[in-house]
C-alpha positions as CSV (number, residue, x, y, z in Angstrom):
1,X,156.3,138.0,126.3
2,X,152.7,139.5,125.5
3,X,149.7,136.9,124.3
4,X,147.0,138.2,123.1
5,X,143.3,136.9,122.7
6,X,140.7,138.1,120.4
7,X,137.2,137.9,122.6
8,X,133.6,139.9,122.6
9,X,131.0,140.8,125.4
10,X,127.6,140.5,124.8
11,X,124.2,141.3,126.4
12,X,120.6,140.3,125.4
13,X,120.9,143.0,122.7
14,X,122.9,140.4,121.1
15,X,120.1,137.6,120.8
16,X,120.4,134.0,120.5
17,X,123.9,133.1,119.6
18,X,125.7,130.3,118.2
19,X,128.4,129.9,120.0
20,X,129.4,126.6,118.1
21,X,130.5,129.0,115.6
22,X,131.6,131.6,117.6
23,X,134.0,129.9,118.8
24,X,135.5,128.2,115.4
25,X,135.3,132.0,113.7
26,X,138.7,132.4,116.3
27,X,136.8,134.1,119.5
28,X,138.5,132.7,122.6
29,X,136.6,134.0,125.4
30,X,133.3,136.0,126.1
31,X,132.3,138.6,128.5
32,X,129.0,138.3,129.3
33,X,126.7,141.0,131.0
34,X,125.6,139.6,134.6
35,X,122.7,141.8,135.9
36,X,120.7,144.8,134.4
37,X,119.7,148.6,135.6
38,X,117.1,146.7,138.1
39,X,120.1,144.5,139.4
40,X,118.2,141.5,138.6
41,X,119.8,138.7,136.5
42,X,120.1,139.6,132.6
43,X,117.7,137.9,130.6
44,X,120.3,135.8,128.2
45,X,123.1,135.5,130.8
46,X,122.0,132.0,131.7
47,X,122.1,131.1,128.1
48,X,125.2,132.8,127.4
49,X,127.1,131.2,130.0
50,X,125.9,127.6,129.3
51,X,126.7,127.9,125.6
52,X,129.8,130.0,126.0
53,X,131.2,127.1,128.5
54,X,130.3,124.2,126.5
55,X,132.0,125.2,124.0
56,X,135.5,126.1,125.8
57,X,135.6,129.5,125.8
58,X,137.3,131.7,128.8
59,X,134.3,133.8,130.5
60,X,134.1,137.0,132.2
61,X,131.1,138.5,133.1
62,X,130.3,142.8,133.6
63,X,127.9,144.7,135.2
64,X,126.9,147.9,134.2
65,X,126.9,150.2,137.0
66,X,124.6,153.1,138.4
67,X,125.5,153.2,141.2
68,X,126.1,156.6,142.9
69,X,126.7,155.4,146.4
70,X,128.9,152.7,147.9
71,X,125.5,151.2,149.3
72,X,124.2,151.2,145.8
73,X,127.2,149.9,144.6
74,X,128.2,146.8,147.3
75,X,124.2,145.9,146.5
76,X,125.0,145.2,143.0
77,X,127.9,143.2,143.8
78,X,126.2,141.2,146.1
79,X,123.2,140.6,143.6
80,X,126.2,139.8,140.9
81,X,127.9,137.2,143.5
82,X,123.9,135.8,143.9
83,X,123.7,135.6,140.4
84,X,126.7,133.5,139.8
85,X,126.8,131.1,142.7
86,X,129.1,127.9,141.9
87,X,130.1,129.3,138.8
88,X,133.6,129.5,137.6
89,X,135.1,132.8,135.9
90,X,138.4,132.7,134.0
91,X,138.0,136.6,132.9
92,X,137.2,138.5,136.3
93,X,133.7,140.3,137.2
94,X,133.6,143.8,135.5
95,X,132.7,147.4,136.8
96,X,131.1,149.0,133.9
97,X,131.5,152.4,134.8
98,X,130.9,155.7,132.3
99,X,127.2,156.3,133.1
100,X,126.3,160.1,133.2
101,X,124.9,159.8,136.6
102,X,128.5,159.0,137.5
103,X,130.7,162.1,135.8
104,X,129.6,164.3,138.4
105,X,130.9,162.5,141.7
106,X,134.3,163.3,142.2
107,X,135.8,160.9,144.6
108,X,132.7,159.4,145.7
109,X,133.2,157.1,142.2
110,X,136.6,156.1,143.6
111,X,134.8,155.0,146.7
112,X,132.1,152.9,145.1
113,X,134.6,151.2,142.9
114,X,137.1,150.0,145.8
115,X,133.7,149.0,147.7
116,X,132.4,147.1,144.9
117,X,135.8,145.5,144.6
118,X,136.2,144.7,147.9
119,X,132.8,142.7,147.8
120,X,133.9,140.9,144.7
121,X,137.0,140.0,145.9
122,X,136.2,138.7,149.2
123,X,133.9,136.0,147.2
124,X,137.0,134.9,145.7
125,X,136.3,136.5,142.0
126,X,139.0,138.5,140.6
127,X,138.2,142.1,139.9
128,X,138.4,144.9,136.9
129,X,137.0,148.2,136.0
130,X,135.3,148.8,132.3
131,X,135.1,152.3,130.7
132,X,135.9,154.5,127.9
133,X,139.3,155.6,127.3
134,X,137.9,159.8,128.1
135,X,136.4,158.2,131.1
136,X,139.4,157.1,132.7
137,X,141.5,160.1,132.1
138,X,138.9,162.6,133.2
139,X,137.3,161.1,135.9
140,X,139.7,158.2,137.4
141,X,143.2,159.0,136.3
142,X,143.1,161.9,138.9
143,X,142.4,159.2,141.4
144,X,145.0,156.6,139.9
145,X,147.3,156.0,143.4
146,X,143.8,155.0,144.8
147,X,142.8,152.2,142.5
148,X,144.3,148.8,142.4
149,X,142.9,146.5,139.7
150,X,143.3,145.9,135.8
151,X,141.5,148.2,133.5
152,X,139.5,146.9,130.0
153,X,139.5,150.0,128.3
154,X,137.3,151.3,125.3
155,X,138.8,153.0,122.7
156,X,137.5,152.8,118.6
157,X,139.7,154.0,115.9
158,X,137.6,153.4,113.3
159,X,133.7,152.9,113.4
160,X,133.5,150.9,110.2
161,X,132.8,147.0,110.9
162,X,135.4,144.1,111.6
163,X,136.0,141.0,111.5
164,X,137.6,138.9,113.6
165,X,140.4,138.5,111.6
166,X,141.0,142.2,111.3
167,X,143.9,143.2,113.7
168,X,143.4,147.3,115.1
169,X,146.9,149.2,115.0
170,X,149.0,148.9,117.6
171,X,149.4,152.8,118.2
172,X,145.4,152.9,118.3
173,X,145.7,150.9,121.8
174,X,145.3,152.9,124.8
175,X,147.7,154.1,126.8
176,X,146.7,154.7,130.6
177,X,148.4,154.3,134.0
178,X,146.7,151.4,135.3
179,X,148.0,147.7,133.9
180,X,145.5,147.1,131.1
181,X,144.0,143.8,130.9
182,X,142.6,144.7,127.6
183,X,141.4,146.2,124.8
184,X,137.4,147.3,123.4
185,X,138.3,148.1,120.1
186,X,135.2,147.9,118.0
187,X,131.7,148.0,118.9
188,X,130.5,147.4,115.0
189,X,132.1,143.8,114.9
190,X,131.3,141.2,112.6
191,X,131.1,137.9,113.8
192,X,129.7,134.1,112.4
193,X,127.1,133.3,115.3
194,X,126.1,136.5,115.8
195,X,123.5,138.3,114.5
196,X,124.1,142.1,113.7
197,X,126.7,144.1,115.6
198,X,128.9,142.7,118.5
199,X,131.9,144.3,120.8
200,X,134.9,142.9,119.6
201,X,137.7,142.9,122.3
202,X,141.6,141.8,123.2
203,X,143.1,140.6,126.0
204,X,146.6,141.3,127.3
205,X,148.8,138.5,128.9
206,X,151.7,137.5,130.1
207,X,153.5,133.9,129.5
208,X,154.4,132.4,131.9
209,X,157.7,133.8,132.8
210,X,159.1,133.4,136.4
211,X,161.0,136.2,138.3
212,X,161.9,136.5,141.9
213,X,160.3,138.7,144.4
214,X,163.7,141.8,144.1
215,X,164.7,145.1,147.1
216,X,167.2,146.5,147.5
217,X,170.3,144.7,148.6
218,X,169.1,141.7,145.9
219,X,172.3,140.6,143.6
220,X,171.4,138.2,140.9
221,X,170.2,137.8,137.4
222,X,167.4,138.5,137.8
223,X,168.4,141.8,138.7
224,X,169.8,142.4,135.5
225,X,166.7,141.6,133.5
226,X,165.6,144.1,135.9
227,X,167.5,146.9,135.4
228,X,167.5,146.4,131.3
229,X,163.9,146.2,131.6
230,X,163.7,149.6,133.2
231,X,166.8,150.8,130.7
232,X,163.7,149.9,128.2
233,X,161.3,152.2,129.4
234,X,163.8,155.2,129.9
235,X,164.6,155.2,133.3
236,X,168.9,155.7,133.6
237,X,170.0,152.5,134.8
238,X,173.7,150.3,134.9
239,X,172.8,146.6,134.3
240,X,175.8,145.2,136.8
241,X,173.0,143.1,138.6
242,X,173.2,144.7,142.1
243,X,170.0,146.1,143.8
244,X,171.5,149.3,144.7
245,X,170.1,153.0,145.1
246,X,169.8,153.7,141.6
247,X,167.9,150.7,140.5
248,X,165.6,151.1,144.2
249,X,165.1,154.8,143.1
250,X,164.3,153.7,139.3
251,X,161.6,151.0,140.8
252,X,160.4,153.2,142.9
253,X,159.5,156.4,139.9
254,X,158.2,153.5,137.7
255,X,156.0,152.5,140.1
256,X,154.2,155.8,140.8
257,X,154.8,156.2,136.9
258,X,152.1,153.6,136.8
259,X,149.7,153.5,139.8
260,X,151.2,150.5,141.4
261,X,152.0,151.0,145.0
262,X,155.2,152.5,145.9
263,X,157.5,150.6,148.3
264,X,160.6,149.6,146.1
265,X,160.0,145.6,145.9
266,X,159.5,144.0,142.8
267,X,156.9,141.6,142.9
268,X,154.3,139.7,140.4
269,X,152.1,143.4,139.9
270,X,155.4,145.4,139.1
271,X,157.0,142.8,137.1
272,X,153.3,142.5,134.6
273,X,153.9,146.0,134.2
274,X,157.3,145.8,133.6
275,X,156.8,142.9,130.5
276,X,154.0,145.0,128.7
């Protein structure tokens, strides 16, 4: 089963918040920009993360990046890691990537990203890639089979302002070939504690639902939900609960169907993407 959360990232641009209020308005976490263009700490990230935590909300943090070499890019992640140094995140560190310094580079982008990644990840963070819906499909979807993270994607189908209450339609959210953690829908939100204009965002989750690791040669129930789950998404399947060829051929094009790597076994990445 899908949860969803209704969140916002902010910057210094946003001023002093109130995040007393914030948080009672219905926000339920914050995403909170980490360093600037001279990777030095961002002025109200301190602030942000104190007021954002006392008050119980889930934080991420992002960094917008210009970086247009792996060097460039592992600096920035090293400065982030710097930055937040016994801190705990509940929303992953964030590669903000759509600068124009950045359309130009081919593959090299794919490069910095799975650097920058590997930096973050080896701290013990949890990663993610930011951008615009055009973006991703011109610049990364070519390059999908080489990127392995979730994807917080930006796309606004209407530019007047919300509120949190306001819901976006459904067939508004994007659709890409990564797992996608969430949602930018509005960058003209409206939102008690806030002064002006904020990015309003939602998150994608699973409940907690547990399912066994499947391959072929697996005969169970779980199987089943499997094979219906895949009957779901248009892929030809019996539901008779045996991991045969069919159902390993079926896992196998839904898995390159959506940029998870391609070996047949079922595990916790291809069964998120299975319950979206």
């Amino acid at each position: 089963m899908i949860i969803m959360k209704k969140g916002i990232d902010v910057a210094k641009w946003n001023g002093m918040i109130d995040w007393g209020k914030v948080k009672t308005a219905g926000i339920e976490f914050a995403i909170l920009k980490v360093i600037n263009k001279q990777c030095r700490e961002e002025d109200s990230f301190s602030r942000n993360y104190a007021g954002a935590s006392a008050k119980g909300l889930s934080i991420g943090v992002y960094n917008y990046s210009y970086a247009t070499t792996v060097e460039m890019a592992q600096n920035a992640a090293r400065k982030v890691l710097q930055v937040l140094a016994g801190k705990k995140l509940h929303c992953r560190v964030w590669l903000d990537v759509e600068d124009k310094c950045q359309q130009g580079i081919g593959h090299k982008l794919i490069d910095i990203i799975n650097a920058y990644q590997k930096v973050i990840e080896n701290a013990g963070y949890e990663f993610g890639v930011y951008t615009g819906l055009y973006f991703y499909n011109t610049y990364l979807k070519p390059y999908a089979a080489e990127l392995d993270c979730k994807f917080w994607i930006a796309r606004y189908p209407y530019n007047a302002n919300v509120v949190v209450s306001y819901d976006p339609p459904a067939s508004k959210k994007p659709t890409i070939r990564h797992a996608l953690w969430g949602w930018q829908y509005s960058s003209t939100g409206s939102v008690p504690g806030i002064t002006g204009n904020v990015d309003m965002d939602l998150y994608y989750g699973e409940a907690a639902v547990s399912y066994s690791i499947l391959r072929k040669g697996s005969r169970s129930a779980d199987v089943r939900i499997l094979q219906q789950k895949l009957k779901d998404k248009g892929y030809h399947l019996s539901t008779d609960g045996i991991f045969g060829v069919r159902t390993d051929e079926a896992v196998r094009a839904f898995q390159a169907d959506h940029g998870l790597t391609v070996d047949g076994i079922v595990g916790i990445k291809t069964w998120a993407e299975l319950n979206k």
